[in-house]
Backbone as CSV, one residue per row, in Angstrom:
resi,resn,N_x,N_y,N_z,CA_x,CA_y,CA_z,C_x,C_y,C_z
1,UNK,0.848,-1.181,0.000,0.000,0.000,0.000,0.888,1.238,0.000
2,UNK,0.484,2.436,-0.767,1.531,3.308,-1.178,0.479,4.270,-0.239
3,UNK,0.675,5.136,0.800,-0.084,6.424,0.993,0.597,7.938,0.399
4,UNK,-0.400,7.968,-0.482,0.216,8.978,-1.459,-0.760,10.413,-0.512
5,UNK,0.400,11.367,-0.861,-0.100,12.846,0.607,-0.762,13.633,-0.246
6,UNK,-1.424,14.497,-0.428,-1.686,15.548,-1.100,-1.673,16.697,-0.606
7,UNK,-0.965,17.887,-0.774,-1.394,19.538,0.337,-1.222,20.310,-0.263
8,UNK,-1.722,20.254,-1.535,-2.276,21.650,-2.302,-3.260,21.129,-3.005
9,UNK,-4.342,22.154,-2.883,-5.533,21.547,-3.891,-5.468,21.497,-5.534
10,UNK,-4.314,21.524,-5.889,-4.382,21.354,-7.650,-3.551,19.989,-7.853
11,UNK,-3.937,19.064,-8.805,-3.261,18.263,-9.297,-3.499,17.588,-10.368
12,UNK,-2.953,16.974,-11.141,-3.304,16.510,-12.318,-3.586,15.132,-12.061
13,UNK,-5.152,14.963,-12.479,-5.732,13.535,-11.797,-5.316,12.437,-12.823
14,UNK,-5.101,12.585,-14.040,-4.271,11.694,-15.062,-3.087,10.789,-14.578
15,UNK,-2.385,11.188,-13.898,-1.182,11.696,-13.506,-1.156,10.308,-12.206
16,UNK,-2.224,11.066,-11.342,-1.788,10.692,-10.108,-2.674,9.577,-10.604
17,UNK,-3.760,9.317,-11.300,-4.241,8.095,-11.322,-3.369,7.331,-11.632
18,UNK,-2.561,7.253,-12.587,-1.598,6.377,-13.146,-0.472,5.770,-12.197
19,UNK,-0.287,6.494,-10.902,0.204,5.943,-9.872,-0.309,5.444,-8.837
20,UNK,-1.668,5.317,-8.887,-2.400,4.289,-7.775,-2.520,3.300,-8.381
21,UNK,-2.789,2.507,-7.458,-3.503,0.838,-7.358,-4.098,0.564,-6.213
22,UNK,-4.799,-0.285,-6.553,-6.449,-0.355,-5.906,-6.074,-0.341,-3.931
23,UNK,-4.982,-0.629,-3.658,-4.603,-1.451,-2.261,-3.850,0.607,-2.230
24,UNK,-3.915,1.775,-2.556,-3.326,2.900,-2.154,-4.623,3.592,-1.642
25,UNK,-3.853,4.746,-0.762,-4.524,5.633,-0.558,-4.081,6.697,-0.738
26,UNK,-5.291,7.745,-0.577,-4.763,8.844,-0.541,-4.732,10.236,0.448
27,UNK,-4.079,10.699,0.919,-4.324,11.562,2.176,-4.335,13.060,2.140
28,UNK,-5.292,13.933,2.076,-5.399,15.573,1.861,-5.219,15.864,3.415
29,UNK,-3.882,16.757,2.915,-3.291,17.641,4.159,-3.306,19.087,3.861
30,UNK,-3.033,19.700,4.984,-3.019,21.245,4.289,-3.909,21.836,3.651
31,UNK,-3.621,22.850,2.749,-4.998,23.038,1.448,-5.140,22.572,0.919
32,UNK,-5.207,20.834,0.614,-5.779,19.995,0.047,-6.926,19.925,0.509
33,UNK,-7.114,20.098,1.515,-8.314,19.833,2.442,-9.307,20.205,1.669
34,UNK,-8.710,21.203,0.854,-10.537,22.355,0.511,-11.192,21.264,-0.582
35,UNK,-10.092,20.261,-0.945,-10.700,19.370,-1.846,-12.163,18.760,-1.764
36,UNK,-12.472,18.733,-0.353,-13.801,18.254,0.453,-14.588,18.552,0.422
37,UNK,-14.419,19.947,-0.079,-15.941,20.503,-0.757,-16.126,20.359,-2.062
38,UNK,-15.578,19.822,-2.881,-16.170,19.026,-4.861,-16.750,17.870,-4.087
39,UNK,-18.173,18.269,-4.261,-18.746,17.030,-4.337,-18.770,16.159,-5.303
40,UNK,-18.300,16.410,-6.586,-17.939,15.535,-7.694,-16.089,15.711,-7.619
41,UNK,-15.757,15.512,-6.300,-14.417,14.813,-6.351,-14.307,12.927,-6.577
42,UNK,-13.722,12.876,-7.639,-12.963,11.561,-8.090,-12.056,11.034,-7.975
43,UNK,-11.577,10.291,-7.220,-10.404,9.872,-7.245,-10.127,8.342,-7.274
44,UNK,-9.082,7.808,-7.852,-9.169,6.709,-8.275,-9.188,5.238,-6.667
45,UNK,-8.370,6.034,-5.805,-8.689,5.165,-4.138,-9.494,5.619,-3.039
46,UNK,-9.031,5.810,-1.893,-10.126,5.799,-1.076,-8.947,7.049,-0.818
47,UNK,-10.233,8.307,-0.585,-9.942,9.398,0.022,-9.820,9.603,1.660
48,UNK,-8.616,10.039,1.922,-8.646,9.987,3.816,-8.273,11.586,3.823
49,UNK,-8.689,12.553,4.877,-8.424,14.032,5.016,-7.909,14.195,6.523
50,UNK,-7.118,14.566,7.092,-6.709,14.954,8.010,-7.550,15.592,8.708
51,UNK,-8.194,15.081,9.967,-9.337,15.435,10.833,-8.655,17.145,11.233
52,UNK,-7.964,17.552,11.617,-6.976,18.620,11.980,-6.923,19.632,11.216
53,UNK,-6.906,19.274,10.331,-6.620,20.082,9.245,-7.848,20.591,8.536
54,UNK,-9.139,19.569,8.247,-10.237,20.468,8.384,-10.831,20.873,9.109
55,UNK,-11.127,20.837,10.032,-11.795,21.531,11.725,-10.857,22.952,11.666
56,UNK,-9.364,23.082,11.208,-8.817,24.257,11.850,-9.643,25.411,10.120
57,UNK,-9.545,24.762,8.660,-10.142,25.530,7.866,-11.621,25.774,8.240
58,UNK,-11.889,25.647,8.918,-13.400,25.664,9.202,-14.253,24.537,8.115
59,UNK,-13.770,23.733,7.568,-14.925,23.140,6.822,-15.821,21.805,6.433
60,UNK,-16.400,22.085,5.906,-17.809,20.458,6.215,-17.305,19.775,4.963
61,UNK,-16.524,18.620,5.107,-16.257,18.116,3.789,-17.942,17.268,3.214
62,UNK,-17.824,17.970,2.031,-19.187,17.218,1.104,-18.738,15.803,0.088
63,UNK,-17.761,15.610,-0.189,-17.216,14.430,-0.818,-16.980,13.400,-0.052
64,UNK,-17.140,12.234,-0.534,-16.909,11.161,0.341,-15.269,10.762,0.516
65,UNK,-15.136,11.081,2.257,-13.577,11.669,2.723,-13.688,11.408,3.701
66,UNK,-12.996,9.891,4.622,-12.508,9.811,5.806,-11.536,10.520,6.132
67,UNK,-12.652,11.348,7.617,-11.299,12.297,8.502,-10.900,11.131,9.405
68,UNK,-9.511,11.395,9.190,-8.686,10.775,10.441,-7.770,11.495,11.385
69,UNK,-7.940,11.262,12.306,-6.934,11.478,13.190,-5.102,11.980,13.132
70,UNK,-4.560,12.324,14.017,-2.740,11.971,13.869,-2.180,10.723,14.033
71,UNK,-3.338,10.285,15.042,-2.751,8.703,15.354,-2.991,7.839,13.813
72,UNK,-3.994,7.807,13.424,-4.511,7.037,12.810,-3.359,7.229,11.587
73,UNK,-3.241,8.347,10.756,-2.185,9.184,9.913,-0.569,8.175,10.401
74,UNK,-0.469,8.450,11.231,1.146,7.479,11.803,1.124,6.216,11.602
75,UNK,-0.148,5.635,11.744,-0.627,4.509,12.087,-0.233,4.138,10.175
76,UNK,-1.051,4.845,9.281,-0.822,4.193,8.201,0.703,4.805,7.488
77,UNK,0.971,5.687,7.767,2.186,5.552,7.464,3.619,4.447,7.651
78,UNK,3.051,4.159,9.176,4.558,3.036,9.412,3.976,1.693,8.184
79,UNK,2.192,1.503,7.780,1.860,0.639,7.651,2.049,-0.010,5.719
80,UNK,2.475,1.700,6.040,2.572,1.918,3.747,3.977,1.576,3.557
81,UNK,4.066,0.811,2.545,5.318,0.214,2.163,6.253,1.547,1.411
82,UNK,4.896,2.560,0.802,6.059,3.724,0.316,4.896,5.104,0.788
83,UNK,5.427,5.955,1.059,5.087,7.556,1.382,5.511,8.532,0.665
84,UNK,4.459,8.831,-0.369,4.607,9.456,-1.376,4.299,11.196,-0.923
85,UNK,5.000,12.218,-1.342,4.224,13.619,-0.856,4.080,13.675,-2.374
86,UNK,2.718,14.561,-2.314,2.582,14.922,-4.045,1.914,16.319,-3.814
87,UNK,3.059,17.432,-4.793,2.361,18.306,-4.456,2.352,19.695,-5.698
């Protein structure tokens, strides 16, 4: 499992699709976060958002986006075979 980071909200979804597989995730940090409001956000794995990081932007993610924790965040990091930042 690759946890690929995201913390800016622009990216080229071509791109990053071509580097997932089905067993990755993906994690919005930072101003990625604002990603949570496209409710027609797509992404090719399972979206995870840094619980922290949206509570401090103030915002209600509308896309389907597990907030997690710091623990939880550490937790899959020791658990990802690679830790990708993409930004």
């Amino acid at each position: 499992m690759k946890l690929i980071t995201l913390t800016q909200p622009r990216f080229e979804l071509q791109t990053l699709s071509a580097c997932c597989a089905p067993e990755d995730r993906i994690l919005l940090r930072q101003d990625a976060v604002y990603l949570c409001l496209q409710a027609d956000l797509t992404l090719p794995v399972p979206v995870l958002a840094l619980a922290s990081d949206v509570n401090w932007r103030q915002i209600t993610p509308l896309a389907q986006v597990e907030l997690i924790d710091d623990a939880r965040w550490v937790a899959l990091s020791a658990q990802a075979k690679q830790n990708l930042l993409w930004n």
